[in-house]
Rosetta silent file (secondary structure, phi, psi, omega in degrees, C-alpha in Angstrom):
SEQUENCE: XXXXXXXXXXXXXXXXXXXXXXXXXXXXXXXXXXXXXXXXXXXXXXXXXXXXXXXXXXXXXXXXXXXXXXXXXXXXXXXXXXXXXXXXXXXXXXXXXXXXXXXXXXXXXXXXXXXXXXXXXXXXXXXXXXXXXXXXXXXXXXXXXXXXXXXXXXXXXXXXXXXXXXXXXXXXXXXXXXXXXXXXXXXXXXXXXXXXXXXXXXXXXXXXXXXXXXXXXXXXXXXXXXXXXXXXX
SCORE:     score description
SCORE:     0.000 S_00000001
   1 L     0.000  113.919 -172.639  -13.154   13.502   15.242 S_00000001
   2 L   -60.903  130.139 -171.086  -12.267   13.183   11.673 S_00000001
   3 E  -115.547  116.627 -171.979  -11.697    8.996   10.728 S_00000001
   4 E  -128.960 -166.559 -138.231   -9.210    7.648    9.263 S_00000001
   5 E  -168.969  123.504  173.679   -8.763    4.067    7.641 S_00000001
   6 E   -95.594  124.721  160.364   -5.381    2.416    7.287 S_00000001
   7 E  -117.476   89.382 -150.517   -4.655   -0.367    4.724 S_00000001
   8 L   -79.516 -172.705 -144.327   -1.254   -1.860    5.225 S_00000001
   9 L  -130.652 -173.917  154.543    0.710   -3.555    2.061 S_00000001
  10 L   -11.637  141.581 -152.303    2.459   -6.667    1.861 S_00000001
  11 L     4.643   -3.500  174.050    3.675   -9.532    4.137 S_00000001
  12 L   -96.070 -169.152  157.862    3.176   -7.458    7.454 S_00000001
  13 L  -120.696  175.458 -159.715   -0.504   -7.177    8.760 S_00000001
  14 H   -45.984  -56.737 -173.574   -2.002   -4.260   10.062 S_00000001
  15 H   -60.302  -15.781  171.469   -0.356   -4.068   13.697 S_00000001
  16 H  -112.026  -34.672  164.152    3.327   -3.942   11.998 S_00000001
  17 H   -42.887  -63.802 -154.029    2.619   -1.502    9.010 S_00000001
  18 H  -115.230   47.470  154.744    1.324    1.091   11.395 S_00000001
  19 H   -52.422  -66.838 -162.108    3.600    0.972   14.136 S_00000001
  20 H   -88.956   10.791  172.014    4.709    4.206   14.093 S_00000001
  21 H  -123.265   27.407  164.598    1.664    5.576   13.659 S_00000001
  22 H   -33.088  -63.154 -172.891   -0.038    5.873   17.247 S_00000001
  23 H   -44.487  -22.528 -162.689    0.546    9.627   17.760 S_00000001
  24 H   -73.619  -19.204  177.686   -2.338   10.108   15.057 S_00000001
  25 H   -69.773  -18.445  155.187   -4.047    8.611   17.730 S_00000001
  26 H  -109.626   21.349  170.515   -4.350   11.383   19.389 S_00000001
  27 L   -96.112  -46.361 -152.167   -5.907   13.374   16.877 S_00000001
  28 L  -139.015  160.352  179.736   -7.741   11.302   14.858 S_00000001
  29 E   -93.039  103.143  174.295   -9.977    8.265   14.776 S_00000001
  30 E  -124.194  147.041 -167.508   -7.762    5.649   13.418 S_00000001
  31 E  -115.770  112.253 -156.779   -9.008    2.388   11.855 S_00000001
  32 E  -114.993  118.952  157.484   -5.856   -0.098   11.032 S_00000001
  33 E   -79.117  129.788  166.708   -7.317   -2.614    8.297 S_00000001
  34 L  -119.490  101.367 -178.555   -5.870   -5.949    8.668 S_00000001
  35 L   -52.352  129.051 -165.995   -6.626   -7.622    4.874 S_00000001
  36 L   -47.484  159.931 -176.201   -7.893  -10.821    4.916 S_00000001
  37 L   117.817  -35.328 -170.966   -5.273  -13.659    4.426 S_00000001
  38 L  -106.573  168.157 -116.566   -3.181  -12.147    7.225 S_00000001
  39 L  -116.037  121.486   46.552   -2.580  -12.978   10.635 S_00000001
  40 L  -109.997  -22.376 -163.348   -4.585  -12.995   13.209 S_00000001
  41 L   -54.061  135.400  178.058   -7.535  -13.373   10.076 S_00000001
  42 L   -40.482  146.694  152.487   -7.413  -17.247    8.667 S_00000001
  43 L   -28.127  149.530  147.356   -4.927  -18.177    5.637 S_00000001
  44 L  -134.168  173.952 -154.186   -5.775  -18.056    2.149 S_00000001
  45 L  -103.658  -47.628 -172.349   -5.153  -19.841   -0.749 S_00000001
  46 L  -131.354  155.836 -173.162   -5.640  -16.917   -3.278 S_00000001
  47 E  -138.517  112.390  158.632   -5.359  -13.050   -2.158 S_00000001
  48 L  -137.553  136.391  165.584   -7.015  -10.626   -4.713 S_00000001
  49 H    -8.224  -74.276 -173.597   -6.861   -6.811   -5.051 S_00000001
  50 H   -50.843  -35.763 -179.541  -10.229   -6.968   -6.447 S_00000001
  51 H  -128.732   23.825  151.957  -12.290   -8.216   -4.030 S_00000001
  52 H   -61.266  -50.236 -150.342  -10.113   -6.562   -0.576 S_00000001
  53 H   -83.574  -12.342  173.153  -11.100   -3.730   -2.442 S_00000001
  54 H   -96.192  -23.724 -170.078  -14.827   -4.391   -2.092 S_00000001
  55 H   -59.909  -86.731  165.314  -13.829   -5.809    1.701 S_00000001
  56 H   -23.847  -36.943  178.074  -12.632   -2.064    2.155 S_00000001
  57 H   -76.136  -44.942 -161.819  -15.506   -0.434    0.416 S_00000001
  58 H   -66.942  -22.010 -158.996  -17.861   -2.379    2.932 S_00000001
  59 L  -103.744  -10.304 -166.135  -15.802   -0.799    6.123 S_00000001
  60 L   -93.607  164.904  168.378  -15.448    2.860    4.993 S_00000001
  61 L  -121.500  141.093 -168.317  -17.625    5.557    5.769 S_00000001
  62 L   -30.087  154.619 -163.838  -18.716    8.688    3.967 S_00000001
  63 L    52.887    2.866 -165.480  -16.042   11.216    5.029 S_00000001
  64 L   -63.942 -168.894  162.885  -13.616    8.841    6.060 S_00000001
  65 E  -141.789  139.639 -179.309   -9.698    9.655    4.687 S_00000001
  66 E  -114.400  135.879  175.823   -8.153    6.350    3.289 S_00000001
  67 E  -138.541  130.409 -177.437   -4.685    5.798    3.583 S_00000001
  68 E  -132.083  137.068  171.254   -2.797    2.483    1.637 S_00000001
  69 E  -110.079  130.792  157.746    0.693    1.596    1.415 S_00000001
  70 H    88.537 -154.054  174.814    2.039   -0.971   -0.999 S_00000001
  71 H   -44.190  -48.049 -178.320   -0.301   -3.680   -2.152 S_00000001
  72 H   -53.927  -38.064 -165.600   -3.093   -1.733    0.116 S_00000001
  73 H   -51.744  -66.303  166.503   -2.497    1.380   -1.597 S_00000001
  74 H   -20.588  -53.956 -161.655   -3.714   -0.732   -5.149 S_00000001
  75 H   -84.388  -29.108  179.433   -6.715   -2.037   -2.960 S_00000001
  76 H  -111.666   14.221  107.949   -7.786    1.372   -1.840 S_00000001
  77 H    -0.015  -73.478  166.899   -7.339    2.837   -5.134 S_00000001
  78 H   -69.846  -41.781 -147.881   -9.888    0.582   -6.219 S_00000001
  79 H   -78.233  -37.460 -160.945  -11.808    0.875   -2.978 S_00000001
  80 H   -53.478  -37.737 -160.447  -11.844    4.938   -3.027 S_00000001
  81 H   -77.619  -26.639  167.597  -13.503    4.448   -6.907 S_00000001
  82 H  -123.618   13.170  176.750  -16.400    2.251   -5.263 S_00000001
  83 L   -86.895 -159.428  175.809  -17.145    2.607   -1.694 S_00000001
  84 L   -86.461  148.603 -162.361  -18.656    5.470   -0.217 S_00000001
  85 L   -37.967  148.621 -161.978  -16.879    9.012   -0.770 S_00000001
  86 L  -113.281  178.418  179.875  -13.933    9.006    1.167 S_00000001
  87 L  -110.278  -16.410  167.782  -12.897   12.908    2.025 S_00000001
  88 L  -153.782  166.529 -174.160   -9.023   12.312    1.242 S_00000001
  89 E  -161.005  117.699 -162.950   -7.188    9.616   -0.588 S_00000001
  90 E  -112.117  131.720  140.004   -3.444    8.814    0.645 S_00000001
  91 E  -108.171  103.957  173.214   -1.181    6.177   -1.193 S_00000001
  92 E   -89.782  114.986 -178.164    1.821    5.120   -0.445 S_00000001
  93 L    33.279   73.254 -167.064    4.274    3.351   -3.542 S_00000001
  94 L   -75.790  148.767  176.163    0.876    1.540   -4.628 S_00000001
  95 L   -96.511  100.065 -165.099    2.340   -1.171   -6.680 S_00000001
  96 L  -150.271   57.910  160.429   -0.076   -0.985  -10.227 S_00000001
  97 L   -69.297   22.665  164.984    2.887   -1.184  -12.410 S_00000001
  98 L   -77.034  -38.924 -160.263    0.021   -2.106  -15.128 S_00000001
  99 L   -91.281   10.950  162.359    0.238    2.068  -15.530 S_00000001
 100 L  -153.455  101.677 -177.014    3.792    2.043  -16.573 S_00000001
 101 L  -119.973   -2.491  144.320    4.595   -0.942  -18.303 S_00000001
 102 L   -64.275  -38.878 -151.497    6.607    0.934  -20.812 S_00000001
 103 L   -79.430  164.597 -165.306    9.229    2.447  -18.688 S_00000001
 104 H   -69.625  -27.617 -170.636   12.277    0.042  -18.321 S_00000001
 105 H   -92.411   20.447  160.246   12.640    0.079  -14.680 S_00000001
 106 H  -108.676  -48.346 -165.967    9.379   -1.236  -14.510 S_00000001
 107 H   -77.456  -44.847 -176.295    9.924   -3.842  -16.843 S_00000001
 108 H   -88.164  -50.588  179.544   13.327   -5.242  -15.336 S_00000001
 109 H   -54.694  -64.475  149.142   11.663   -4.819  -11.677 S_00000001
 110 H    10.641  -60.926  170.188    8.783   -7.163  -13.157 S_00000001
 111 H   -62.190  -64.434 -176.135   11.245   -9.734  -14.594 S_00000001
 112 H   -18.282  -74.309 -172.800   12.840   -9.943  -11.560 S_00000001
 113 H   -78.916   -6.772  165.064   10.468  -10.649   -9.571 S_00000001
 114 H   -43.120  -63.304  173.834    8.728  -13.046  -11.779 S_00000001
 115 H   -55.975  -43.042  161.418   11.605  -14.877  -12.284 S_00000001
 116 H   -50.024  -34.193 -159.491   11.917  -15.441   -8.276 S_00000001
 117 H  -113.161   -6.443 -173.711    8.887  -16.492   -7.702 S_00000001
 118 H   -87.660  -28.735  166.049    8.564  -19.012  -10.445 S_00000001
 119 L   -99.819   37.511  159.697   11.085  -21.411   -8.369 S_00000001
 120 L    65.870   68.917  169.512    8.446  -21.862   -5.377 S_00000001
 121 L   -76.852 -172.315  148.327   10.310  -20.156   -2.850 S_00000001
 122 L   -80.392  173.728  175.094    9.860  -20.285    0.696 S_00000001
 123 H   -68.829  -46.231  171.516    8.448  -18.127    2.835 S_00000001
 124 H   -69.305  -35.614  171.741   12.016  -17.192    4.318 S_00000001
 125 H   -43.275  -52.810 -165.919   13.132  -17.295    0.665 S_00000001
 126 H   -48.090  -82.690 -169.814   10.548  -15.274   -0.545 S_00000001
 127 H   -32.950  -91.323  172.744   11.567  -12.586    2.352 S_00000001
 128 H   -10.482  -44.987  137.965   15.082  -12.814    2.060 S_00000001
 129 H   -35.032  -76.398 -167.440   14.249  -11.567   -1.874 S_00000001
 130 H   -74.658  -39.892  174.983   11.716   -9.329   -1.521 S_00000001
 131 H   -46.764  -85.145  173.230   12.954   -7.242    1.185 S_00000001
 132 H   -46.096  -11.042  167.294   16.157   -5.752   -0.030 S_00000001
 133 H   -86.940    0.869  162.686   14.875   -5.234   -3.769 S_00000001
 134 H  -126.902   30.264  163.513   12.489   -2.793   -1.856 S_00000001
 135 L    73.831   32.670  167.124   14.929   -1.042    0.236 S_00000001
 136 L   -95.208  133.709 -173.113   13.996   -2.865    3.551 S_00000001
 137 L  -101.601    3.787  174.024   16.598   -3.430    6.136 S_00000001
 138 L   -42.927  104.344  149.947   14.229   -5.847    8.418 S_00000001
 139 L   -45.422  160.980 -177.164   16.134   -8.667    9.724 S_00000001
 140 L  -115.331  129.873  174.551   14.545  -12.226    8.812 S_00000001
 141 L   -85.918  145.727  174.656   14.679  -14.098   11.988 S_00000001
 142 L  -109.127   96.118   20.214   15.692  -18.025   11.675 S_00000001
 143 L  -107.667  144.512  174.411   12.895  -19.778   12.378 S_00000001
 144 L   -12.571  120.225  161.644    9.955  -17.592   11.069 S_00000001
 145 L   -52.025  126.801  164.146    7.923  -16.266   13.603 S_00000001
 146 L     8.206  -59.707 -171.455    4.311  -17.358   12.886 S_00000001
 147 L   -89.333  -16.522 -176.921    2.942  -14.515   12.283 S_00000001
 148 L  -114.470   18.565  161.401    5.507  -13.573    9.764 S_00000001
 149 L  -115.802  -16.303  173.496    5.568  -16.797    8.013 S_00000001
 150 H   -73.378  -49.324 -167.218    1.780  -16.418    7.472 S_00000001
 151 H   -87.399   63.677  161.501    2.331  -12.877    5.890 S_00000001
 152 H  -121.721  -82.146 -152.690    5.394  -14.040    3.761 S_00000001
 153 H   -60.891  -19.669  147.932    2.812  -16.740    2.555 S_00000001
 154 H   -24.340  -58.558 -156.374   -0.045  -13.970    2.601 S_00000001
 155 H   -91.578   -1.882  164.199    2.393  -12.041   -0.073 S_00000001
 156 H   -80.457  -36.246  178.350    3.099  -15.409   -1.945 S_00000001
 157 H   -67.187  -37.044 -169.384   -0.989  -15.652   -2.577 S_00000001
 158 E   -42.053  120.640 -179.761   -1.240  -12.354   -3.821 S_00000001
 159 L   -63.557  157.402 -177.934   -2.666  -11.890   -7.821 S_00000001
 160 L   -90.578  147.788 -169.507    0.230   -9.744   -8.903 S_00000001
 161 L   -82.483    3.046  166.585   -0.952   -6.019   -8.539 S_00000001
 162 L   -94.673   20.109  179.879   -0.005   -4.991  -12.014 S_00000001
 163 L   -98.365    8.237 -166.931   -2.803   -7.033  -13.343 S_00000001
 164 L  -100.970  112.964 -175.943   -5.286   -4.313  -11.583 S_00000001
 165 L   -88.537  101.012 -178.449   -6.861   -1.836  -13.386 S_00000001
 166 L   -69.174  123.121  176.589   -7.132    1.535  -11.764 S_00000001
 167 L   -65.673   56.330 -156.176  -10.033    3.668  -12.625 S_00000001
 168 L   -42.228  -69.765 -162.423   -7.658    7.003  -13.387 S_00000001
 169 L   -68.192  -18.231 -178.395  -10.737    9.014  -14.631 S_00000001
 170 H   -82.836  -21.951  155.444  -13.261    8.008  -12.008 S_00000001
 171 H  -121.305   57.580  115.697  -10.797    9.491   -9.312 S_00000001
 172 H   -86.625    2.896 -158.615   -9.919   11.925  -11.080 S_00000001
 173 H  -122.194  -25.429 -175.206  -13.283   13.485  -11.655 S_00000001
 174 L   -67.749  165.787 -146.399  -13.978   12.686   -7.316 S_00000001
 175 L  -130.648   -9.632  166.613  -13.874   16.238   -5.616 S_00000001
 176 L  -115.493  158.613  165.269  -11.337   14.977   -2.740 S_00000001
 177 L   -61.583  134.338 -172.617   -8.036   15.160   -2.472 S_00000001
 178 E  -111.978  152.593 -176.388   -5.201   12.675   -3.316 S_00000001
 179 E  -125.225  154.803  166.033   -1.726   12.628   -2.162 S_00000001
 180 E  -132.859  134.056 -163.759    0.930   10.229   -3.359 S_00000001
 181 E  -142.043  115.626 -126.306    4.032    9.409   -1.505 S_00000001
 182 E  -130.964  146.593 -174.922    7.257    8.029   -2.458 S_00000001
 183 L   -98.039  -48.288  178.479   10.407    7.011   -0.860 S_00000001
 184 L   128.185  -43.808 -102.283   12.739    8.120   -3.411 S_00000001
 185 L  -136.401   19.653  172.673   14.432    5.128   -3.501 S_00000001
 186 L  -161.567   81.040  161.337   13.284    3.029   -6.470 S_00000001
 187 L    10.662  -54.527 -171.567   12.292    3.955  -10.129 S_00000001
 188 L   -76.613  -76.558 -169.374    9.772    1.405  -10.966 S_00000001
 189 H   -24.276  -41.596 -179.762    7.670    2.626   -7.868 S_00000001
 190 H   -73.051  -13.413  171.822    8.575    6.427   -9.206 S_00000001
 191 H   -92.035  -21.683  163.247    7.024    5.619  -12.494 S_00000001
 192 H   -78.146  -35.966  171.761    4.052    4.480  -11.243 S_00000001
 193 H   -48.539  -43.258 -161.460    3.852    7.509   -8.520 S_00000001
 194 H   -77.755  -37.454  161.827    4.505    9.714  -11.552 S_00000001
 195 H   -93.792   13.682  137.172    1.662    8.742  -13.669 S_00000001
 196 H   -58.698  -50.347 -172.586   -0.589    8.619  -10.573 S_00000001
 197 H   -64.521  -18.988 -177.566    0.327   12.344  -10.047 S_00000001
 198 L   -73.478  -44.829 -167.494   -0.235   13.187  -13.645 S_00000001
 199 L  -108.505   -0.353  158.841   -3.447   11.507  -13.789 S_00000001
 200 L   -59.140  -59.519 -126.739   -5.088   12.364  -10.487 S_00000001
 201 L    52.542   58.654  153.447   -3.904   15.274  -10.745 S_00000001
 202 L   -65.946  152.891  179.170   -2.655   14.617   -7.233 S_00000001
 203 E   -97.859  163.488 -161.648    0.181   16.076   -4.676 S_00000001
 204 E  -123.199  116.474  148.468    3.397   14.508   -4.447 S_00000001
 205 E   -98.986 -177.210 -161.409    5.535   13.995   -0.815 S_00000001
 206 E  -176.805  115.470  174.665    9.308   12.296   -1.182 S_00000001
 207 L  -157.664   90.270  173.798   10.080   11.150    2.026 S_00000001
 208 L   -51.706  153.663  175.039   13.848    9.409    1.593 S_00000001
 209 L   109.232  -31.760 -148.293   15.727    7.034    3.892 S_00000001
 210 L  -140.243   14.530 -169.120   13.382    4.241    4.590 S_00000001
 211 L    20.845 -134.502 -116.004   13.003    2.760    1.208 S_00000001
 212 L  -101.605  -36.881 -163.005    9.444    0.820    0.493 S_00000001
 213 L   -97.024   49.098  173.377    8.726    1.584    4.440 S_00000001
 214 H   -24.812  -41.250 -169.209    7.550    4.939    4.244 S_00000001
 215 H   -86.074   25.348  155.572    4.994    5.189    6.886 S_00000001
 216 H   -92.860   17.580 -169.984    8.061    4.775    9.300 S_00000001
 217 L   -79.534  147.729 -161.383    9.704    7.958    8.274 S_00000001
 218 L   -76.323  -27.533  175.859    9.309   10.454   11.523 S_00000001
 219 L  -113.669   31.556  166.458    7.582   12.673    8.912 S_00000001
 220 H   -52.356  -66.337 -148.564    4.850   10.349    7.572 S_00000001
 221 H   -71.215  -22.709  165.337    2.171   10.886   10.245 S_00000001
 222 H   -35.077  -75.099 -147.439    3.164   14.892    9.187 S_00000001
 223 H   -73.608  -40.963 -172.348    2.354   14.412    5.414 S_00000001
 224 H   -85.700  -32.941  179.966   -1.011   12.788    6.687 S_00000001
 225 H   -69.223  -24.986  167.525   -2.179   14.763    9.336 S_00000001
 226 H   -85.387  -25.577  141.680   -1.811   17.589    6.731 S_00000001
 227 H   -27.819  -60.206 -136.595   -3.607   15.968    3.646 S_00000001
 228 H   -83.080  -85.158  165.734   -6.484   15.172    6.584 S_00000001
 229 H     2.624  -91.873 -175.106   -6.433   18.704    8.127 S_00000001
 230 H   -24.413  -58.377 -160.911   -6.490   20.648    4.118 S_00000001
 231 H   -74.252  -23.128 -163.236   -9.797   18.270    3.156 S_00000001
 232 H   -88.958  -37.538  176.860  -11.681   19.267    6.363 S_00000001
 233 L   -37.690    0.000    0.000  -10.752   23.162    5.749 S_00000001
């Protein structure tokens, strides 16, 4: 049974990114990474890309298929270029807006959130913010659950992911196949998808409606089970 390795993104932990993706479960070996910082795993102080991404390298196994959304995507990015070969490599709206720090809608997403985060929100602030500039429609409950006031403060620790340097030619020179997959529904995120796809040389899904929370779209588990499928042919 072909294994495949989840890496969820930003303030949710493993068990709420990949809700919706159980049926795979009956296909597939699936492995839901929950990155350290986030709940049930202890707090941190500092959260960085860089060494998740070795965290990740340590769990996969040759032939695995890696799939990252978000912040994860960045971290398995990295982790694909130094763990052991993975057999497919899935990203969903990786946030490495270091590879298009020209285009404007990159630049003005950037500001934004800079500027937000510079007056020490809260964790409900924080939310309240970040969702809707990434197309999420999640109520914020008043008061925080636990678990979702650790990953709001999880995604407050985070080194910002456009400080990350992806290693374009060393997976672009790897022999498996990358997919990249996009909501539709934001620019900056489409300029970094777009010079992923360019510089992989990677396939492209668009899968609208669900802004930044792609893997709930009913035909996520679709786009992956066929990626997984393609590499084993």
């Amino acid at each position: 049974m072909e294994r495949i390795v989840f890496v969820h993104g930003s303030v949710g932990n493993a068990d709420l990114a990949w809700a919706a993706q159980g049926p795979l479960e009956e296909r597939f070996q699936c492995v839901y990474v929950t990155r350290s910082g986030y709940p049930p795993r202890p707090p941190l102080e500092r959260i960085d890309f860089e060494e998740q991404a070795a965290e990740v390298a340590a769990e996969l196994r040759a032939g695995d298929h890696l799939v990252g959304h978000s912040y994860g995507g960045v971290v398995s990015l990295l982790a694909a270029a130094r763990g052991p070969e993975v057999r497919s490599l899935t990203v969903s709206e990786p946030p490495a807006f270091g590879l298009a720090r020209a285009v404007p809608a990159v630049e003005e997403f950037l500001s934004e959130i800079e500027h937000f985060r510079a007056g020490d929100p809260t964790p409900s602030e924080y939310l309240a913010f970040f969702l809707p500039l990434v197309g999420s429609a999640l109520p914020i409950p008043d008061p925080l659950p636990p678990l979702l006031e650790q990953g709001a403060r999880a995604a407050l620790a985070e080194r910002p992911p456009q400080e990350a340097v992806v290693p374009l030619d060393a997976l672009a020179a790897a022999p498996f196949p990358k997919l990249v997959v996009s909501g539709g529904h934001s620019p900056a995120f489409d300029a970094v998808c777009d010079v992923l796809v360019r510089r992989l040389g990677a396939e492209r899904a668009v899968l609208p409606g669900f802004g930044h929370s792609i893997a709930r779209h009913p035909e996520f588990n679709a786009v992956v089970s066929d990626v997984v499928e393609r590499a084993v042919s």
